[in-house]
PDB file with SEQRES, HELIX, SHEET and CRYST1 records, atoms N, CA, C and O in Angstrom:
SEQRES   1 A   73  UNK UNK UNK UNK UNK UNK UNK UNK UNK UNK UNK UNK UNK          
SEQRES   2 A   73  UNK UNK UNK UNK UNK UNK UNK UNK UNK UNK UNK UNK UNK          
SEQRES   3 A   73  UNK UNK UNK UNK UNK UNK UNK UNK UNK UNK UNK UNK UNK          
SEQRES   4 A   73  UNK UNK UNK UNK UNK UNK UNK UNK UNK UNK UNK UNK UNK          
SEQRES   5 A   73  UNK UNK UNK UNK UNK UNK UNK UNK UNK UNK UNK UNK UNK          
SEQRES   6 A   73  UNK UNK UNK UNK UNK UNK UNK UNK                              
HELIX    1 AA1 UNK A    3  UNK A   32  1                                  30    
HELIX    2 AA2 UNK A   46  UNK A   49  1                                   4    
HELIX    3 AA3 UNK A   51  UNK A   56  1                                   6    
HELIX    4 AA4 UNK A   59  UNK A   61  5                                   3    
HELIX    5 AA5 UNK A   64  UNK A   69  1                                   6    
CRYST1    1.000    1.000    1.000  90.00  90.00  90.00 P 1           1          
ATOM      1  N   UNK A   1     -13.574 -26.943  13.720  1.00  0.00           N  
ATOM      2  CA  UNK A   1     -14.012 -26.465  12.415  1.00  0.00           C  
ATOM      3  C   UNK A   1     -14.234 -27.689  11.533  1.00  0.00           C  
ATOM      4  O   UNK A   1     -13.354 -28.530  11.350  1.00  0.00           O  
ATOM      5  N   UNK A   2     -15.232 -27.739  11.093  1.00  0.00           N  
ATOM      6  CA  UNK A   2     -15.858 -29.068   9.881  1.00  0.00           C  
ATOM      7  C   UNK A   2     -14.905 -28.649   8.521  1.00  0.00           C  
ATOM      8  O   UNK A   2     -14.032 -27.790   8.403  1.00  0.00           O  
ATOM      9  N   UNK A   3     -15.399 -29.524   7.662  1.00  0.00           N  
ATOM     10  CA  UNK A   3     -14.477 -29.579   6.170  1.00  0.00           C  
ATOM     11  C   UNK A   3     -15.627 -28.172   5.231  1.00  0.00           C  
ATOM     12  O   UNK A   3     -15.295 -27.320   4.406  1.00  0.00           O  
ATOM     13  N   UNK A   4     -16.752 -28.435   5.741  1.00  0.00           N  
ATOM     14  CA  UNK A   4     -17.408 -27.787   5.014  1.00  0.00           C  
ATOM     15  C   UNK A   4     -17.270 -25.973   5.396  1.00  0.00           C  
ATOM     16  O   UNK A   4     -16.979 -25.272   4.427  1.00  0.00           O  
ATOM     17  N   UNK A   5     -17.464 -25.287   6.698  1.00  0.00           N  
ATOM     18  CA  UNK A   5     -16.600 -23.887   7.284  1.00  0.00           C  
ATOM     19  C   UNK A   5     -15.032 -23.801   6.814  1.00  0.00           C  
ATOM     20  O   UNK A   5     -14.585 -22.669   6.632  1.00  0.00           O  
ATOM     21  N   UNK A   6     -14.364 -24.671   6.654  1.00  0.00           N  
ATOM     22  CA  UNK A   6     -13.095 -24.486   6.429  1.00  0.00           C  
ATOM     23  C   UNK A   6     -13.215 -24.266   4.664  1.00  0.00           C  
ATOM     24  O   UNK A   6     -12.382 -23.498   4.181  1.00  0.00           O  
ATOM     25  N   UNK A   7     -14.098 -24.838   3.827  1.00  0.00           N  
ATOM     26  CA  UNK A   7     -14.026 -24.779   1.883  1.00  0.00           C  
ATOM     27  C   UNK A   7     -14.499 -23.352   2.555  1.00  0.00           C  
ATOM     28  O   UNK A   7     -13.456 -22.751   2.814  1.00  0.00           O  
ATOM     29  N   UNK A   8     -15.571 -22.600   2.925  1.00  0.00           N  
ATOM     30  CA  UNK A   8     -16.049 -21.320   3.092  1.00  0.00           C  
ATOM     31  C   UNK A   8     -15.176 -20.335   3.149  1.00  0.00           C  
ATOM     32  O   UNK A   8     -15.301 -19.217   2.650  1.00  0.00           O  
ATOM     33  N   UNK A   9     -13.947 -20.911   3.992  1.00  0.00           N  
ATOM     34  CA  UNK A   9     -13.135 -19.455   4.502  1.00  0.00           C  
ATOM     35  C   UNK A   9     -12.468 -19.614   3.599  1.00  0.00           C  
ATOM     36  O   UNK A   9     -12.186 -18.562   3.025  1.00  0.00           O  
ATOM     37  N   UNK A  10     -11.987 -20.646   3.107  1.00  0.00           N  
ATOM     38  CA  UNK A  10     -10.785 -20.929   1.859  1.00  0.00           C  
ATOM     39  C   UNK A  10     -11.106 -19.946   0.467  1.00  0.00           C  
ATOM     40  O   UNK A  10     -10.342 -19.383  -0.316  1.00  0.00           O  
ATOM     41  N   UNK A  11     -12.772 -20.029   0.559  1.00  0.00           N  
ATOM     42  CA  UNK A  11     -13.597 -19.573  -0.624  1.00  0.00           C  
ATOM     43  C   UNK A  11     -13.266 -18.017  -0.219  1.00  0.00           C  
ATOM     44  O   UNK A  11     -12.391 -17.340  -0.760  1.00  0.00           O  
ATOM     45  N   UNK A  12     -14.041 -17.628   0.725  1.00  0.00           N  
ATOM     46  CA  UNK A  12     -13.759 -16.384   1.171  1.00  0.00           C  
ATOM     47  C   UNK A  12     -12.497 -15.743   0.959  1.00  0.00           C  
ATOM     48  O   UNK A  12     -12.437 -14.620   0.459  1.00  0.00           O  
ATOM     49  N   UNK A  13     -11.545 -16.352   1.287  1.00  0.00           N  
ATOM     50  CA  UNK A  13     -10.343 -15.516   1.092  1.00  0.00           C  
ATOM     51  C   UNK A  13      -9.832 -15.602  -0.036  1.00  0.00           C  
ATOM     52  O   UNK A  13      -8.861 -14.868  -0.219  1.00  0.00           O  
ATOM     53  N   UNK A  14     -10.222 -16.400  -1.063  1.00  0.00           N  
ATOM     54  CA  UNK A  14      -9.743 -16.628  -2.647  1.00  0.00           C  
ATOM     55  C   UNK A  14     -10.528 -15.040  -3.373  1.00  0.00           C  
ATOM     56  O   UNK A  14     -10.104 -14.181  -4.146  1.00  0.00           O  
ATOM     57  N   UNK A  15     -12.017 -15.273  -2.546  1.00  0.00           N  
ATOM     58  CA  UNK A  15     -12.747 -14.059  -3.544  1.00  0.00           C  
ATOM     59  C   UNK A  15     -12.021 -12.561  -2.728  1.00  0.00           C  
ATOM     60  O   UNK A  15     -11.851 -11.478  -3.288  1.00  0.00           O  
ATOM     61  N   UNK A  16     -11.767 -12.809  -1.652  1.00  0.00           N  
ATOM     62  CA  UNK A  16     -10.849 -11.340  -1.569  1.00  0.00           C  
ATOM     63  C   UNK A  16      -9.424 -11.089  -2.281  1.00  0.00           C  
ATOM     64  O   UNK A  16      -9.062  -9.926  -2.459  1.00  0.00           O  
ATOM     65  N   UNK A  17      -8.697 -12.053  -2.648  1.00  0.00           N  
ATOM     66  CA  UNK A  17      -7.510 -12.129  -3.247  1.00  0.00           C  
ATOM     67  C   UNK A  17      -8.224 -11.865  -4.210  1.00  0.00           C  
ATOM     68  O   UNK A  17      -9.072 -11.156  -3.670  1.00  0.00           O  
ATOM     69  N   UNK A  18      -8.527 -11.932  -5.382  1.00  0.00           N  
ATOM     70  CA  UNK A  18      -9.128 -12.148  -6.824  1.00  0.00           C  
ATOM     71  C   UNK A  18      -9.457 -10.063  -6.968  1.00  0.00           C  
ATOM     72  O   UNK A  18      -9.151  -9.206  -7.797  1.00  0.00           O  
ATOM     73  N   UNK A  19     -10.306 -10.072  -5.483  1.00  0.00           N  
ATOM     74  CA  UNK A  19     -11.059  -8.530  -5.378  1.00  0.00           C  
ATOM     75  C   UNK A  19      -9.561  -7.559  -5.785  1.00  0.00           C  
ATOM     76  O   UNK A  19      -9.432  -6.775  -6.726  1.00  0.00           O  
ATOM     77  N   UNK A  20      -8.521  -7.939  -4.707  1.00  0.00           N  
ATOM     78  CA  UNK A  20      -7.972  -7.329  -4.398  1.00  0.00           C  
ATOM     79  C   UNK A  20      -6.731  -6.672  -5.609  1.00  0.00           C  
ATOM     80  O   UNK A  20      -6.105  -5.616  -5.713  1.00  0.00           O  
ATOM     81  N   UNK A  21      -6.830  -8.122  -6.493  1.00  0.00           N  
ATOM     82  CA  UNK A  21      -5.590  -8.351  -7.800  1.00  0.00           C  
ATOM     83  C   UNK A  21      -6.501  -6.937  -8.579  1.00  0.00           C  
ATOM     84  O   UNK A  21      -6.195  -5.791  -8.909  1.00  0.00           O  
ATOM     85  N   UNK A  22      -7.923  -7.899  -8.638  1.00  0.00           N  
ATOM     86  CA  UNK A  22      -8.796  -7.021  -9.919  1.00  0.00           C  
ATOM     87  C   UNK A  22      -8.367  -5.331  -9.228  1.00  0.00           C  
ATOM     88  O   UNK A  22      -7.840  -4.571 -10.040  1.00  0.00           O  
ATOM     89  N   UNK A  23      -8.500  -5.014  -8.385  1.00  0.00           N  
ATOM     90  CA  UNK A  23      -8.386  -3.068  -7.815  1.00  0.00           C  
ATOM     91  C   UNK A  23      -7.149  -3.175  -8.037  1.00  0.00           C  
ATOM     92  O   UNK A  23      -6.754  -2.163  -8.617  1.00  0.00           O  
ATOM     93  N   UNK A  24      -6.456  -3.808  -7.883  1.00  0.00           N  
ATOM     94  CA  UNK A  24      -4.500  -3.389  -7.936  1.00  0.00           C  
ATOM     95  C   UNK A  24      -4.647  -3.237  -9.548  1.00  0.00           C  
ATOM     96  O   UNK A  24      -4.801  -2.089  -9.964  1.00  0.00           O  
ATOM     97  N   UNK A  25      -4.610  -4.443 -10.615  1.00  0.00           N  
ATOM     98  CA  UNK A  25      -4.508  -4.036 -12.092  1.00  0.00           C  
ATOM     99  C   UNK A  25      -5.335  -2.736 -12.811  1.00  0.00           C  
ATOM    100  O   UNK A  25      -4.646  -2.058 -13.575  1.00  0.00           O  
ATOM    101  N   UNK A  26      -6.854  -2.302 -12.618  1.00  0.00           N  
ATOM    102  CA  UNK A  26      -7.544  -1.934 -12.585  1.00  0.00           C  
ATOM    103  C   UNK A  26      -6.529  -0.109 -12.068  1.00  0.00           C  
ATOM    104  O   UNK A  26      -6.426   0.651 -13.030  1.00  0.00           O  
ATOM    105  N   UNK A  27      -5.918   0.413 -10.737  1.00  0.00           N  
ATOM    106  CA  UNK A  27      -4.959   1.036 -11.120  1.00  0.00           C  
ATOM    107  C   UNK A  27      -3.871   1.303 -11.636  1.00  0.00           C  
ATOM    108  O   UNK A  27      -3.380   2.425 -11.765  1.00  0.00           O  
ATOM    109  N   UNK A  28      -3.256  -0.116 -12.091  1.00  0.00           N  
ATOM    110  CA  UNK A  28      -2.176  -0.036 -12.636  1.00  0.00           C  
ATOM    111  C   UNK A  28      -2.834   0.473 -14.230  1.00  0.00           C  
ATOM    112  O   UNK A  28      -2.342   1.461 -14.775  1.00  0.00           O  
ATOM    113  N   UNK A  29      -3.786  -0.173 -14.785  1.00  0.00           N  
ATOM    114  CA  UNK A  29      -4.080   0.167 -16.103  1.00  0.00           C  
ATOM    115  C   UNK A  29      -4.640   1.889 -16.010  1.00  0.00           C  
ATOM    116  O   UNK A  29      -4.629   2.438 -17.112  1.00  0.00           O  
ATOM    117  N   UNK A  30      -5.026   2.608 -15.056  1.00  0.00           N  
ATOM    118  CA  UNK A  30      -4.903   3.731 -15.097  1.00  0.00           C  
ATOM    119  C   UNK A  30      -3.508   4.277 -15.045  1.00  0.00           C  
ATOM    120  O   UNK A  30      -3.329   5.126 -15.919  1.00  0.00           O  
ATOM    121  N   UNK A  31      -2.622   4.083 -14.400  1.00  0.00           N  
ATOM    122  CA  UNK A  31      -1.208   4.380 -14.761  1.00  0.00           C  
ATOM    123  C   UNK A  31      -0.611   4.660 -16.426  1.00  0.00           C  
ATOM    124  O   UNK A  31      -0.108   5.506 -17.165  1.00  0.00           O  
ATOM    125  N   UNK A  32      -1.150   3.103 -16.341  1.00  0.00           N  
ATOM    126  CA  UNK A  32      -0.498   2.980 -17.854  1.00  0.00           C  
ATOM    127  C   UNK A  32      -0.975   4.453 -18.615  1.00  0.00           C  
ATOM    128  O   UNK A  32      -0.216   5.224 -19.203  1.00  0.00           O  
ATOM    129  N   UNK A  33      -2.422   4.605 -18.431  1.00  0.00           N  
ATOM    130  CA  UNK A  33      -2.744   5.612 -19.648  1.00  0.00           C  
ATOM    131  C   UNK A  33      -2.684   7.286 -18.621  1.00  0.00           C  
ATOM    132  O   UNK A  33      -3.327   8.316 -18.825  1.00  0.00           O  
ATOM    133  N   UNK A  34      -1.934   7.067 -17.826  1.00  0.00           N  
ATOM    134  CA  UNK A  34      -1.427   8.535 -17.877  1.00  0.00           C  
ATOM    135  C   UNK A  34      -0.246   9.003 -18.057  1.00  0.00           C  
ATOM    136  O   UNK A  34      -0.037  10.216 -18.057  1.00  0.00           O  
ATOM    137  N   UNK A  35       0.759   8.047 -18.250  1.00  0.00           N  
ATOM    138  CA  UNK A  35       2.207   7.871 -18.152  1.00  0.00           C  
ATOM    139  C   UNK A  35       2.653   7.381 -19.205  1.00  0.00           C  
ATOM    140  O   UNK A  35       2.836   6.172 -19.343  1.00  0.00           O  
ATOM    141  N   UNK A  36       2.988   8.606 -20.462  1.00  0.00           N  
ATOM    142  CA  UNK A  36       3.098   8.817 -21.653  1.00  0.00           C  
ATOM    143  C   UNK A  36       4.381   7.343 -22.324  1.00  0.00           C  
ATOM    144  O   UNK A  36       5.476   7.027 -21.859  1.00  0.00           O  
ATOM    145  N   UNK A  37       3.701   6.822 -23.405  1.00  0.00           N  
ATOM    146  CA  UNK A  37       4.326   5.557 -23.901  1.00  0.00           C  
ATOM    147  C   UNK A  37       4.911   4.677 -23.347  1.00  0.00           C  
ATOM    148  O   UNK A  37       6.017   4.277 -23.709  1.00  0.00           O  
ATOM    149  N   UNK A  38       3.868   3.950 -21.771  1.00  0.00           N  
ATOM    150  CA  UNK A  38       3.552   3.128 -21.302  1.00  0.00           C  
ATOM    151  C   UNK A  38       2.794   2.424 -21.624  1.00  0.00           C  
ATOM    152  O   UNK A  38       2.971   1.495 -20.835  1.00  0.00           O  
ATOM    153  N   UNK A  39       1.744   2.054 -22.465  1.00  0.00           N  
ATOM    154  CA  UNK A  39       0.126   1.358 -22.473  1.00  0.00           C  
ATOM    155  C   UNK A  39       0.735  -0.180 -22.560  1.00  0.00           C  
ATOM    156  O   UNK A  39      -0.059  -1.073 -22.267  1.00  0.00           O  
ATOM    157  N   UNK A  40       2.357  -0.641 -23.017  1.00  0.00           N  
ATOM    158  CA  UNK A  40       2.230  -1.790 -23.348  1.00  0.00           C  
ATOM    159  C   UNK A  40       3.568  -2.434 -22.944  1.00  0.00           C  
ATOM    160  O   UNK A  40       3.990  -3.496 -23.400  1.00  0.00           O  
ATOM    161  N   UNK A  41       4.548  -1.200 -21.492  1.00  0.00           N  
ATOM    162  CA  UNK A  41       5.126  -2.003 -20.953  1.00  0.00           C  
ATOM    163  C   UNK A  41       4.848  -3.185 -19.732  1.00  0.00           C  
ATOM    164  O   UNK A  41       3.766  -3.735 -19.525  1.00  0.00           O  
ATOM    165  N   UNK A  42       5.788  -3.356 -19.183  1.00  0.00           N  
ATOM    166  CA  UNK A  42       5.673  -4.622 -17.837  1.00  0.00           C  
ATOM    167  C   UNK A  42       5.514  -3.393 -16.715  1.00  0.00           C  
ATOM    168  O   UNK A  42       5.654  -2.190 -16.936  1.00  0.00           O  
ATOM    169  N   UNK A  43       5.167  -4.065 -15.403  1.00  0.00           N  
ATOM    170  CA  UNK A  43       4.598  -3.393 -14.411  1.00  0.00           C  
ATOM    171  C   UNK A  43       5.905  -2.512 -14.029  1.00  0.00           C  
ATOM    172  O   UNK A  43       5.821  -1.339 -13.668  1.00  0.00           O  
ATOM    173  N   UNK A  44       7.290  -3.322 -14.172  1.00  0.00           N  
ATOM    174  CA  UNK A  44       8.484  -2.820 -13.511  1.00  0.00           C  
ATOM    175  C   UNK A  44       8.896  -1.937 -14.177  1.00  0.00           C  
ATOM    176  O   UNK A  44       9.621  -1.303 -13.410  1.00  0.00           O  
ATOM    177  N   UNK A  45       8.908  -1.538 -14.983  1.00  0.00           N  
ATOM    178  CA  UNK A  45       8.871  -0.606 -15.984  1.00  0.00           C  
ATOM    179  C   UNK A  45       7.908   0.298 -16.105  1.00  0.00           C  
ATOM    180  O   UNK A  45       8.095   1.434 -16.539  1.00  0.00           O  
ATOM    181  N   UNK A  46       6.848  -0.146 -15.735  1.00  0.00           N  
ATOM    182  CA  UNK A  46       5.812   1.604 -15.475  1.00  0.00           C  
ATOM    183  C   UNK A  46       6.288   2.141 -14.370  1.00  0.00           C  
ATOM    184  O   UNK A  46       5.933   3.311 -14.227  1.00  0.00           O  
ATOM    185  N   UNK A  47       7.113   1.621 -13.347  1.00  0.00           N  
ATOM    186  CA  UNK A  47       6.462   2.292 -11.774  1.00  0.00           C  
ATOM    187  C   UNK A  47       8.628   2.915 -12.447  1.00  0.00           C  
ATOM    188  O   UNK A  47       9.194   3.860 -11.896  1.00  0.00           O  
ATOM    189  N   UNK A  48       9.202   2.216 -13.428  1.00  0.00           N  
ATOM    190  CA  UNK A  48      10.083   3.361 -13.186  1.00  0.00           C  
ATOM    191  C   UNK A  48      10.015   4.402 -13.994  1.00  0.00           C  
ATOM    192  O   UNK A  48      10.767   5.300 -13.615  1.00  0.00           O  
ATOM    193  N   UNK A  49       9.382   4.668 -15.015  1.00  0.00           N  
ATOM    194  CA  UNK A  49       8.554   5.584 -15.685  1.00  0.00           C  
ATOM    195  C   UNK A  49       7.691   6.413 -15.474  1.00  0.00           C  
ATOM    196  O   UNK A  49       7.552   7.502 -16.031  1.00  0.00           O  
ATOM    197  N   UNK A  50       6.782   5.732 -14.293  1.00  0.00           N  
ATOM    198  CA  UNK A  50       5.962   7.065 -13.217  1.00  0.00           C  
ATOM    199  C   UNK A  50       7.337   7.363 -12.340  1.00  0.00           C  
ATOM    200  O   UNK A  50       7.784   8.497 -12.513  1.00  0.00           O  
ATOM    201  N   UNK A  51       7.878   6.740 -11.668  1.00  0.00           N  
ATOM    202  CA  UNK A  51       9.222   7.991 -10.984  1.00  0.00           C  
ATOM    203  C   UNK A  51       9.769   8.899 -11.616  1.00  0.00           C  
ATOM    204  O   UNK A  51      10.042   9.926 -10.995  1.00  0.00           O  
ATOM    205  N   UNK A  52      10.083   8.809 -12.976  1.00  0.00           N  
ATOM    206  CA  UNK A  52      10.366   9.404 -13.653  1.00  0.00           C  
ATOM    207  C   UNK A  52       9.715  10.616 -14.141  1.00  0.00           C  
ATOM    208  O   UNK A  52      10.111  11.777 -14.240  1.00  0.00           O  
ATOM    209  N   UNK A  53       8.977  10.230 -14.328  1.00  0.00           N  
ATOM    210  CA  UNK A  53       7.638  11.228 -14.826  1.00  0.00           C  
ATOM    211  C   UNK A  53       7.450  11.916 -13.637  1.00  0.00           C  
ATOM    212  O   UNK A  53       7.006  13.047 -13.832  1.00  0.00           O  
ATOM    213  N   UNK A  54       7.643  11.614 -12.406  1.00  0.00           N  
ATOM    214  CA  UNK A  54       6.977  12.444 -11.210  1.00  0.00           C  
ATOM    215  C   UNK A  54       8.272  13.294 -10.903  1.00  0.00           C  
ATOM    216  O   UNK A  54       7.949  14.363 -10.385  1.00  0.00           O  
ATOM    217  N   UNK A  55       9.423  13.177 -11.035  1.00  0.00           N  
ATOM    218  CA  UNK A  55      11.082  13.793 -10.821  1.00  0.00           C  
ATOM    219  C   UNK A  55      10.610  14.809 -11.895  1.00  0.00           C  
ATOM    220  O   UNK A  55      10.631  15.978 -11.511  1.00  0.00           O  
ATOM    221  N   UNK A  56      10.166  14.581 -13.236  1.00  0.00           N  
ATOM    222  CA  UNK A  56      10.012  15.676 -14.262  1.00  0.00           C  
ATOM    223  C   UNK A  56       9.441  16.976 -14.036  1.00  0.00           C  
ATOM    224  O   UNK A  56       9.788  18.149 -14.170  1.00  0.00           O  
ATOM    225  N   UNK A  57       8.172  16.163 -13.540  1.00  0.00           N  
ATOM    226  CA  UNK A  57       7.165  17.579 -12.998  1.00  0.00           C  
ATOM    227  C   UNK A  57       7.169  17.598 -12.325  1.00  0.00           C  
ATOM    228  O   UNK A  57       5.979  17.611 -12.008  1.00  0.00           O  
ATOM    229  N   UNK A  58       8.046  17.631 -11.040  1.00  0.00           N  
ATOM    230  CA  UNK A  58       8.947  18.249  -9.763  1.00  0.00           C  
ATOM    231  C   UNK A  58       9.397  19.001 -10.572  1.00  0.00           C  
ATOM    232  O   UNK A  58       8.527  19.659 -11.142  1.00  0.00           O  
ATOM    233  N   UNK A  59      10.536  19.221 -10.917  1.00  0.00           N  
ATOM    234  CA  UNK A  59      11.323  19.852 -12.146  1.00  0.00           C  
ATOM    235  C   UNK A  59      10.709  21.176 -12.578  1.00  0.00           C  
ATOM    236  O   UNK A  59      10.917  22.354 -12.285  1.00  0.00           O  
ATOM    237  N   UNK A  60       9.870  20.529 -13.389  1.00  0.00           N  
ATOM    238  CA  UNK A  60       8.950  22.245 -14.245  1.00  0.00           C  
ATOM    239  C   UNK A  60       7.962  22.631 -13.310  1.00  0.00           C  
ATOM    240  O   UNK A  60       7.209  23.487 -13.776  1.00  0.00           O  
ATOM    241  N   UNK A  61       7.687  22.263 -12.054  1.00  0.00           N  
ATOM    242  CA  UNK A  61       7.105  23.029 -11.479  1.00  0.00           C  
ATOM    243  C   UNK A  61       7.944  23.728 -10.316  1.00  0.00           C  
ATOM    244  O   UNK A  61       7.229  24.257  -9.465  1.00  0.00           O  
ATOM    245  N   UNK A  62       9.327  23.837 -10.110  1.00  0.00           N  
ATOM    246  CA  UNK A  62      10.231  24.502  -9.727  1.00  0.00           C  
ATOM    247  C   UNK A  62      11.074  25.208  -9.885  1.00  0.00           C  
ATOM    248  O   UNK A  62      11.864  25.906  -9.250  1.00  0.00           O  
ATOM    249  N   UNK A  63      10.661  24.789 -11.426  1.00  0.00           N  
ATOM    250  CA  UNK A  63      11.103  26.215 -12.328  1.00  0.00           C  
ATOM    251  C   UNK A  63      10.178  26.698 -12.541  1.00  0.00           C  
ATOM    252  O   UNK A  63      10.394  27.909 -12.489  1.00  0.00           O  
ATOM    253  N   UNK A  64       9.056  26.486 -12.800  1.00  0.00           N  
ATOM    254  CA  UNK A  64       8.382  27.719 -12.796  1.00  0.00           C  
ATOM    255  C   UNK A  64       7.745  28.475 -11.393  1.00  0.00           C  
ATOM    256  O   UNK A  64       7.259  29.605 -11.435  1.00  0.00           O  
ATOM    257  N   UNK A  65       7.809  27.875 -10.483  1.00  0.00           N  
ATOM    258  CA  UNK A  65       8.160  29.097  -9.182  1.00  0.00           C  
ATOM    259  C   UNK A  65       9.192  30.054  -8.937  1.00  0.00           C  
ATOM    260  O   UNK A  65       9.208  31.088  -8.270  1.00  0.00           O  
ATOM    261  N   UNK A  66      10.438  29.209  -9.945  1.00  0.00           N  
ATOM    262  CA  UNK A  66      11.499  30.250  -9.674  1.00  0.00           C  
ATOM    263  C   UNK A  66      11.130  31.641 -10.428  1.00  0.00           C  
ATOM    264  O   UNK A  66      11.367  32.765  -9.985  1.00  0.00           O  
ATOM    265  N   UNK A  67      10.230  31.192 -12.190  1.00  0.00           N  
ATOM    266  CA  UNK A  67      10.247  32.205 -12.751  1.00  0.00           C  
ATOM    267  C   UNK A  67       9.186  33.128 -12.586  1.00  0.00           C  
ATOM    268  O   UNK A  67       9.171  34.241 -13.113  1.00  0.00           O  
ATOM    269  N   UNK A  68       8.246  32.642 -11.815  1.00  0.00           N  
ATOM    270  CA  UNK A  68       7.159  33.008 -10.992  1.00  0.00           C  
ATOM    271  C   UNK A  68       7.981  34.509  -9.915  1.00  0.00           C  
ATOM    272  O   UNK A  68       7.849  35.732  -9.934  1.00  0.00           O  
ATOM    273  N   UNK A  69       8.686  33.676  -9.215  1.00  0.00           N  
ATOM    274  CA  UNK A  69       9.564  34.523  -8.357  1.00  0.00           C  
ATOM    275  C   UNK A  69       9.798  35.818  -9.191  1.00  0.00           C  
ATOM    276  O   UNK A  69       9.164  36.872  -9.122  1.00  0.00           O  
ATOM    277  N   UNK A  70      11.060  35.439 -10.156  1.00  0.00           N  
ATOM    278  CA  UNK A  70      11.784  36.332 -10.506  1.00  0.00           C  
ATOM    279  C   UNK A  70      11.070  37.570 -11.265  1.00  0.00           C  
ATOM    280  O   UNK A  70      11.729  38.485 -11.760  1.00  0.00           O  
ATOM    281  N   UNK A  71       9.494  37.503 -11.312  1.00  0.00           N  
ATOM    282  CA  UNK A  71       8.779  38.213 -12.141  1.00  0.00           C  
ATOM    283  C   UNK A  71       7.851  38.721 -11.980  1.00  0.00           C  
ATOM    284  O   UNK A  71       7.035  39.284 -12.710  1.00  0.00           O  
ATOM    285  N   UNK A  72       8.002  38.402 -10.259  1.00  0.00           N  
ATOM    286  CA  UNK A  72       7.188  39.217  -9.556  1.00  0.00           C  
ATOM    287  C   UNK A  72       5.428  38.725  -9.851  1.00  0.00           C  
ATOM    288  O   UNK A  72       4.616  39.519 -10.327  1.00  0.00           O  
ATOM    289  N   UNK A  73       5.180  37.719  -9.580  1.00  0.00           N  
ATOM    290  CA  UNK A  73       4.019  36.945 -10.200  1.00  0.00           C  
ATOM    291  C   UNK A  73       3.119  36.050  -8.909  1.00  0.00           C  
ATOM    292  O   UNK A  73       2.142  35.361  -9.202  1.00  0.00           O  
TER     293      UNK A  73                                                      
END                                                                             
């Protein structure tokens, strides 16, 4: 491999890293704005705030099957 194929792949794999950051933030900033008074924490802190948020509505949607149940619905 020459100096010049080797800057190519180096290049190459910088612009897939770069691709890859931009699609990772790019969902994280959709996170942010679905996951109520998040828009302006740290990453570690959204993903425990979406667990949170996802345990919740587990929650009300198991109660409302129960009351679904109980009501003949």
């Amino acid at each position: 491999m020459n100096m010049e194929s080797g800057k190519m792949i180096h290049s190459t794999v910088k612009m897939k890293q770069k691709l890859i950051r931009s699609s990772t933030q790019r969902k994280i900033d959709k996170l942010r704005k679905i996951i109520p008074g998040c828009e302006e924490v740290d990453v570690e802190t959204l993903f425990q705030k979406t667990m949170e948020e996802i345990l919740e509505l587990k929650m009300q949607v198991d109660i409302l099957k129960r009351l679904s149940k109980l009501h003949g619905v």
